[in-house]
C-alpha positions in Angstrom: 0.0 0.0 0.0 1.0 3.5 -1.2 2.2 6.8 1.0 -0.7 9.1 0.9 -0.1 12.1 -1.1 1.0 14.6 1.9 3.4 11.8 3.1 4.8 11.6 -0.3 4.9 15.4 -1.1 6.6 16.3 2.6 9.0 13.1 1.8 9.7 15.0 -1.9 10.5 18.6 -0.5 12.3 17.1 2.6 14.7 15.2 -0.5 14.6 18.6 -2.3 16.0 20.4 0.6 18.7 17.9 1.5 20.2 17.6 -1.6 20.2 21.5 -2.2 21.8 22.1 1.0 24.4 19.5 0.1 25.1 21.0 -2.8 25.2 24.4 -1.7 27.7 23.3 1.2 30.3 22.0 -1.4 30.0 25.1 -2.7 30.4 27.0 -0.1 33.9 25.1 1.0 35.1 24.2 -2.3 34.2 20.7 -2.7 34.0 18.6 -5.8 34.5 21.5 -8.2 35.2 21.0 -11.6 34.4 24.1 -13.4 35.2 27.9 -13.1 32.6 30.0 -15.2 34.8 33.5 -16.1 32.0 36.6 -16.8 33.9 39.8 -17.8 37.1 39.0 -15.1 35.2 37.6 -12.3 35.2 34.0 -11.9 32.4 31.4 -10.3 33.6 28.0 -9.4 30.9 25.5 -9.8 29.9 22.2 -10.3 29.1 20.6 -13.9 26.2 18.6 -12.9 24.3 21.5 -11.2 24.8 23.6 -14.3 23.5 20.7 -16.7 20.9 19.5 -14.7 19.2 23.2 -14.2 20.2 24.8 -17.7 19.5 23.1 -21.3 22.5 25.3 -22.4 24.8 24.5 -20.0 23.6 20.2 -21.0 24.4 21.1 -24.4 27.7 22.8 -23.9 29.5 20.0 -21.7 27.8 17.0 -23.7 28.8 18.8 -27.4 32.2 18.4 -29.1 33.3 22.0 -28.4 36.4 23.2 -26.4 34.0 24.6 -23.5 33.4 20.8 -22.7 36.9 19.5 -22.1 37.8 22.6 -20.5 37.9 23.6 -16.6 37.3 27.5 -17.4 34.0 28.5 -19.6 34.1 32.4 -20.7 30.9 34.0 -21.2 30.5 36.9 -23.1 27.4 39.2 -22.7 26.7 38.4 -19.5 26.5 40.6 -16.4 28.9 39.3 -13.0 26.4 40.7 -10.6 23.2 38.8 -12.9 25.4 35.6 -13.3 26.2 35.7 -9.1 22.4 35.8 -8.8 21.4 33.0 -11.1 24.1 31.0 -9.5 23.0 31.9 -6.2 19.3 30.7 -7.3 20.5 27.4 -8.8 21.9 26.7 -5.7 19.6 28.0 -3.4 16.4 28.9 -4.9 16.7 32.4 -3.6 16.3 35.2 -6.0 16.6 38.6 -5.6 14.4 40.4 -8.7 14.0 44.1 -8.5 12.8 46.9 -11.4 16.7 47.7 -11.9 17.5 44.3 -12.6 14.9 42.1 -14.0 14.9 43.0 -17.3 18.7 41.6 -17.3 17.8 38.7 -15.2 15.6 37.8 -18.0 17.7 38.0 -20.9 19.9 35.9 -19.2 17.9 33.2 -17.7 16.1 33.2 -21.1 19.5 32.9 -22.7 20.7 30.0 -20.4 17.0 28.1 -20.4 16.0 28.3 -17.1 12.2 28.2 -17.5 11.8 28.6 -13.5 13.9 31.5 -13.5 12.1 32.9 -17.0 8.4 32.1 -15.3 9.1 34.5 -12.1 10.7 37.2 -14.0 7.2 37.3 -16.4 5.3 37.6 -13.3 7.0 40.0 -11.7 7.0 42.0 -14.9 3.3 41.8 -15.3 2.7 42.5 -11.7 4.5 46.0 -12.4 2.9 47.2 -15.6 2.5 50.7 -15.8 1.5 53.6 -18.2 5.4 54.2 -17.9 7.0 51.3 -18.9 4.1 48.9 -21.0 5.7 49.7 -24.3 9.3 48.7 -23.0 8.0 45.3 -21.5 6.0 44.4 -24.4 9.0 45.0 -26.8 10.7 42.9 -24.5 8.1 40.2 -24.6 8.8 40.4 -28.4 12.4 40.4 -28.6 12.8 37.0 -26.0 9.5 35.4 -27.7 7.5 35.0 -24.1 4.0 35.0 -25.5 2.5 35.2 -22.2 4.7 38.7 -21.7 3.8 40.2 -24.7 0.3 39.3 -25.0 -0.2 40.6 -21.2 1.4 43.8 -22.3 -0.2 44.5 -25.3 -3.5 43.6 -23.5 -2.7 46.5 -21.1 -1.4 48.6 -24.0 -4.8 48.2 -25.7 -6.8 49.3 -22.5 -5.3 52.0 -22.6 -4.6 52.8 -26.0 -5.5 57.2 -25.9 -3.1 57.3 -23.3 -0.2 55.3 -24.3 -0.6 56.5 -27.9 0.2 59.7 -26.7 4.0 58.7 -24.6 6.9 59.6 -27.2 8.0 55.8 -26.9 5.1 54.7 -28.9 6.5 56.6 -31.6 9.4 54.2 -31.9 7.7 51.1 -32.5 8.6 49.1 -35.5 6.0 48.7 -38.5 5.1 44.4 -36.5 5.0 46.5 -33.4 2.5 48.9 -34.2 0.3 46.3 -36.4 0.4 44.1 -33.2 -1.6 46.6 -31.1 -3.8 48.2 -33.8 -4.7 44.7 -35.2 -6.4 43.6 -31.8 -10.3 43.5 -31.2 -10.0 44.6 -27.6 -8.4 48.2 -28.5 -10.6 50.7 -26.5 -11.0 53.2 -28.5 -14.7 54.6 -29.0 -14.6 55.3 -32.6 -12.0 53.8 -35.5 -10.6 57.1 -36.7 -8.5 57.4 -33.3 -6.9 54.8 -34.9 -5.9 56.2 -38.2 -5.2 59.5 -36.8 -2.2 57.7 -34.3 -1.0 55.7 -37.4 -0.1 58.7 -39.6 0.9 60.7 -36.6 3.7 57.7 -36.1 4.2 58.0 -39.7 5.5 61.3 -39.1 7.4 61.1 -36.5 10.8 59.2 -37.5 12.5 57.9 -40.7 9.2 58.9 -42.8 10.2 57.3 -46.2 10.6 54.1 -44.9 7.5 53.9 -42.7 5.4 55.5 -45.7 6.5 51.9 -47.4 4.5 50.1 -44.7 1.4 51.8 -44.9 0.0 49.6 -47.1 0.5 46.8 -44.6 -0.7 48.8 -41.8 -3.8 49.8 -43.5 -5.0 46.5 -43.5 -4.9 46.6 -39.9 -7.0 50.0 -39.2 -10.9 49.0 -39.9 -12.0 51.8 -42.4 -15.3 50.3 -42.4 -16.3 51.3 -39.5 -15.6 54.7 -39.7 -18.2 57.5 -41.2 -18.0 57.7 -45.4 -17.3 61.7 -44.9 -14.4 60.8 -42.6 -12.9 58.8 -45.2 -13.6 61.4 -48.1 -12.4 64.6 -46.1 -9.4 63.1 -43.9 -8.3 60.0 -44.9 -8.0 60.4 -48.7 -7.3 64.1 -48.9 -4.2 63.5 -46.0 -0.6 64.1 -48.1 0.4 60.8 -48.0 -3.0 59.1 -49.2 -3.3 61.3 -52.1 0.2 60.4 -53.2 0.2 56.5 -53.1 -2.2 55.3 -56.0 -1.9 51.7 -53.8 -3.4 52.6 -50.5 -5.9 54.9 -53.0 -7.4 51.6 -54.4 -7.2 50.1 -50.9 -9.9 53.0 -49.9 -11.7 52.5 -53.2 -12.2 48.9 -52.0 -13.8 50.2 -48.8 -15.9 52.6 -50.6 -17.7 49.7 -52.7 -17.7 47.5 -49.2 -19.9 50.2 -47.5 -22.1 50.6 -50.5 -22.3 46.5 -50.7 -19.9 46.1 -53.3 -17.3 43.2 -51.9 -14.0 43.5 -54.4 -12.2 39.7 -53.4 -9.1 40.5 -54.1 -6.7 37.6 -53.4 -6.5 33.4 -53.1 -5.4 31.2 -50.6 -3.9 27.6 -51.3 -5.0 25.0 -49.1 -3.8 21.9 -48.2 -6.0 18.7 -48.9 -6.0 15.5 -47.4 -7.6 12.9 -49.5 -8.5 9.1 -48.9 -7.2 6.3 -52.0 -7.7 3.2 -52.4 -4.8 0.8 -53.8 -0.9 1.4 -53.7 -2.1 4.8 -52.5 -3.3 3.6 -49.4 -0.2 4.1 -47.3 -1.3 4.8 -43.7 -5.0 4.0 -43.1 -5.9 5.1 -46.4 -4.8 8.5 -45.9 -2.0 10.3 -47.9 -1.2 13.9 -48.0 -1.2 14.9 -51.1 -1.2 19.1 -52.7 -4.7 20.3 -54.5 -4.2 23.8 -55.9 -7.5 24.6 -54.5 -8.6 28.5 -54.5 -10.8 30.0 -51.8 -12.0 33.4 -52.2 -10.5 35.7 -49.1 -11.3 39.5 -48.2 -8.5 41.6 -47.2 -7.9 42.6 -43.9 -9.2 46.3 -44.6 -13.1 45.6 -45.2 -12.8 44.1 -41.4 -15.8 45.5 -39.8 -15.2 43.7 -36.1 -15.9 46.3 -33.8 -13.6 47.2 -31.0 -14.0 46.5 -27.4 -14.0 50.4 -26.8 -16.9 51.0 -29.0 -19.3 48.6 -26.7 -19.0 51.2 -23.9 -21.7 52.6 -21.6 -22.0 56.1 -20.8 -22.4 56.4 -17.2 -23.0 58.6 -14.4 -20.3 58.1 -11.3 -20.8 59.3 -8.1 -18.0 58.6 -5.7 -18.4 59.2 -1.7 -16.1 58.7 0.8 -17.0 55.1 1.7 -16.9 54.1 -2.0 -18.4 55.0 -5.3 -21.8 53.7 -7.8 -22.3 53.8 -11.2 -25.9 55.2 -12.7 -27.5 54.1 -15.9 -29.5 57.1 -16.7 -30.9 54.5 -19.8 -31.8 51.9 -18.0 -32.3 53.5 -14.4 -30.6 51.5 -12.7 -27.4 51.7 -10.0 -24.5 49.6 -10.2 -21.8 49.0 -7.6 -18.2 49.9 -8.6 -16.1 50.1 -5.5 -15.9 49.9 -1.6 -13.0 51.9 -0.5 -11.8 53.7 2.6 -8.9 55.7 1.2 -11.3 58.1 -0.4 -11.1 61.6 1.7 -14.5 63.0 2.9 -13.5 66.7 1.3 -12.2 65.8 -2.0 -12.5 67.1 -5.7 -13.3 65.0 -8.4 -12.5 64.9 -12.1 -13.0 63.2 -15.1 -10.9 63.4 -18.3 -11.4 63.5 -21.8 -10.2 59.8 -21.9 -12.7 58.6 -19.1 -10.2 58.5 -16.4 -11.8 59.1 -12.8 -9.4 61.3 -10.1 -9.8 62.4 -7.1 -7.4 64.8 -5.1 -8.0 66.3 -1.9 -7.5 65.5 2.2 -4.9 65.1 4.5 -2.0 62.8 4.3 0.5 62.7 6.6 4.1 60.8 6.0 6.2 60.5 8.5 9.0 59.4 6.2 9.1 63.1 5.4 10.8 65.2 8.1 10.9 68.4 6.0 7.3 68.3 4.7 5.0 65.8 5.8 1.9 67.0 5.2 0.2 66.2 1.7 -3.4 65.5 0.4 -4.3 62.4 -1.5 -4.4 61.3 -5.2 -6.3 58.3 -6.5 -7.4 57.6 -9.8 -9.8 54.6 -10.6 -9.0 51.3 -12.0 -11.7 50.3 -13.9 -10.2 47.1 -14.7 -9.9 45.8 -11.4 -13.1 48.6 -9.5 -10.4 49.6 -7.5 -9.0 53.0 -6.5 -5.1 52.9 -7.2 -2.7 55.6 -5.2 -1.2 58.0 -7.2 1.8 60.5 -6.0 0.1 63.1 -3.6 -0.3 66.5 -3.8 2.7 68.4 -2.2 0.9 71.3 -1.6 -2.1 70.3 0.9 -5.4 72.5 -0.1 -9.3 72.8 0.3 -11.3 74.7 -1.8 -9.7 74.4 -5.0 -10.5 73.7 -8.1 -9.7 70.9 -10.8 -9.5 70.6 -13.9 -7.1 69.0 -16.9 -5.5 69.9 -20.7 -3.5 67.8 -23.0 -1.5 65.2 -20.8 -2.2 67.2 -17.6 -4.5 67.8 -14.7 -4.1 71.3 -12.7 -5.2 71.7 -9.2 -6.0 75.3 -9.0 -6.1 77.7 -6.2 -7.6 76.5 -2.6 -6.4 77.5 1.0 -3.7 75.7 3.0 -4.6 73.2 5.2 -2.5 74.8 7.4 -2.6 76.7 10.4 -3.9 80.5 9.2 -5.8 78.8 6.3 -4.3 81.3 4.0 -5.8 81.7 0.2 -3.5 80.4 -2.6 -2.7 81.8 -6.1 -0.7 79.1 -6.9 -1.1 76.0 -9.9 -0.2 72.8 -9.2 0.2 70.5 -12.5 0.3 67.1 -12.7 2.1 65.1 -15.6 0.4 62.0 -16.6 3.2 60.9 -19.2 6.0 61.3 -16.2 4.0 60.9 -13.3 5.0 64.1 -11.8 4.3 67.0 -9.7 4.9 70.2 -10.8 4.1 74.0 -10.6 2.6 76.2 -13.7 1.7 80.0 -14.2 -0.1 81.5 -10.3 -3.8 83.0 -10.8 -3.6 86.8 -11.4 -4.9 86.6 -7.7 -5.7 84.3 -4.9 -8.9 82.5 -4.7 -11.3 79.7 -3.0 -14.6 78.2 -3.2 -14.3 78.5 -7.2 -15.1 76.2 -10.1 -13.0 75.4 -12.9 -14.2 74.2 -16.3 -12.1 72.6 -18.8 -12.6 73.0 -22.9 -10.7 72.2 -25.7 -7.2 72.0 -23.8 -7.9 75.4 -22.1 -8.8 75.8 -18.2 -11.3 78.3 -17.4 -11.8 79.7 -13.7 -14.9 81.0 -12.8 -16.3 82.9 -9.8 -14.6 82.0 -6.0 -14.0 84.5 -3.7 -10.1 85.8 -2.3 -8.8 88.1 0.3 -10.0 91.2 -1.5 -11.8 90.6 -4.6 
């Protein structure tokens, strides 16, 4: 009669430990050691079998023909000392220390070497960390090492949050693959389809313009022209410079034209494969044989796809946030819906929503006691809608009542207020907020100190309205 399974598993991990322990002993006083691992000067005595048995590349190196695997010293170029001491460290410990500063080069390496275990906790601590600041950089990363899981995660978040990323300088760099990666996915959230084409000729612009003007044809079969209004594409897409000039992405848009008036142009073939069933010498395997039928099958192009975009399912709703949590109204349907419970949310607070349907909320008292010079803040959430959560943002260094909010372009401004400070004194000053850096800063003061005002914001500009000051 068998263990039972938690007699076995204990037995398992109590074998696991003792033989890492061992191992990591004759490491630790130079026992049994038959290789020396040289990275850039520094050297790491080690033992064979532990490399071969954790690392495919390390098996392959000391079981091949090459020099590597007669020899006691194995250089390795492009590999970090401090990254290599840590992956040793982990093979022989299972201790890793991973941080923003070094997993990216943890990574490469343990992607490099094989080391799937290593590979797996580095992809979870990357997407774990995704940000506005650096989703672009991981999902090019995701890309360049081939994780699938990485990339896709990435891009997932990139498409969430397409208006905003869109708008970071980095996304400008992507490569023609890059770009149609993102823009090719149903769950963009973008609200209407010319968004899309509007960021696609801005990146045209942006860098090496002759050779990204030879993609467009490619790219164009990932933007969905069909779903966009027939006067958009007759007023801005065909009369824009670089349309007008290429006779190829002309007939591409002629192709729409006729697909929106029911007209369907099929405009290329696809071979496929058949697998048919003989009888006789034919009948090889089961009777089946592979063989080749040039066999045509009628196939739209990518540009009359008319899927719509998870964006463009969206629900206009009314949010009403209190400081025990917040509900969403359907004014259609009258009916109140539930979005979060949360008890960071400050009973005297301001709240703001952006052109991009981003919900913030400044205002309160925070007090850090990290900071001896300046502890006092007020808080700064904005709303996950992902995960109906409120996520902290970096506070406000300038604690205030009474102001007023409002946003333009990347930016949100916290205008006027009084200190929440002793005196209560009335402010002139603008606090701005950078949503591409994440930063506090400090724009032009108010021609005069004010409170108990409201701020309006249109077209990029913030208007100030009523309030009352010192004096006026």
């Amino acid at each position: 009669m068998g263990l039972p399974f938690d007699q076995v598993e204990e037995l398992r991990l109590y074998q696991q430990t003792l033989l890492q322990d061992g191992l990591k002993d004759m490491l630790d006083h130079n026992k049994f050691l038959d290789c020396v691992l040289k990275v850039k000067g520094k050297e790491f005595p080690c033992h064979r079998l532990v490399l071969a048995a954790c690392s495919p590349y390390f098996r392959a190196m000391f079981l091949s023909d090459m020099e590597e695997s007669k020899k006691r010293e194995v250089s390795l170029e492009d590999v970090d000392p401090d990254v290599m001491g840590k992956i040793l460290h982990y093979i022989y410990t299972s201790e890793l220390e991973i941080t923003e500063q070094n997993v990216q080069d943890i990574f490469s390496v343990a992607n490099m070497f094989q080391i799937p275990s290593i590979f797996t906790v580095c992809v979870s601590f990357l997407q774990k960390r995704l940000c506005l600041s650096n989703c672009l950089a991981i999902f090019r990363l995701g890309l360049m090492l081939d994780c699938a899981r990485l990339a896709v995660a990435a891009r997932d978040f990139i498409c969430d949050r397409f208006a905003l990323v869109s708008r970071d300088e980095e996304f400008y760099q992507l490569s023609p693959d890059e770009l149609i990666a993102i823009i090719s996915s149903d769950s963009l959230n973008i609200e209407k389809e010319e968004t899309v084409f509007e960021v696609v000729m801005r990146w045209v612009g942006t860098k090496d313009n002759e050779s990204r003007q030879k993609a467009l044809p490619v790219i164009f079969e990932s933007i969905r022209f069909r779903l966009m209004p027939s006067d958009y594409i007759k007023d801005h897409v065909e009369k824009h410079a670089m349309v007008k000039s290429s006779p190829e992405l002309l007939k591409k848009l002629q192709m729409v034209k006729d697909a929106q008036k029911g007209k369907f142009t099929v405009v290329k073939k696809k071979k496929v494969k058949k697998s048919t069933e003989k009888q006789g010498k034919d009948n090889v395997v089961n009777g089946a044989v592979d063989e080749e039928e040039d066999t045509e099958e009628d196939a739209l192009p990518g540009i009359l796809n008319d899927t719509m975009r998870f964006g463009m399912f969206l629900q206009d709703l009314i949010f009403m946030v209190s400081d025990s949590g917040a509900v969403a109204y359907d004014p259609t349907a009258n009916e109140c819906y539930f979005a979060s419970l949360s008890t960071q949310i400050p009973k005297n607070h301001i709240s703001l929503v952006t052109k991009e349907n981003q919900i913030f909320i400044v205002g309160g008292l925070y007090y850090n006691e990290d900071s001896k010079e300046d502890p006092m803040s007020s808080y700064f959430l904005q709303y996950d809608h992902l995960d109906a959560d409120w996520l902290g943002m970096p506070p406000l260094p300038s604690p205030r009542c009474l102001f007023g909010l409002g946003e333009a372009e990347n930016s949100i401004f916290v205008v006027g207020g009084k200190e929440l400070k002793e005196g209560e004194k009335t402010l002139d000053s603008v606090l701005c907020y950078d949503r591409l850096s994440f930063k506090w800063g400090e724009a032009d003061s108010l021609p005069y100190a004010v409170y108990g005002h409201a701020v309006v914001s249109h077209k990029d500009l913030v208007y100030v309205i009523g309030g009352k000051g010192s004096d006026k």
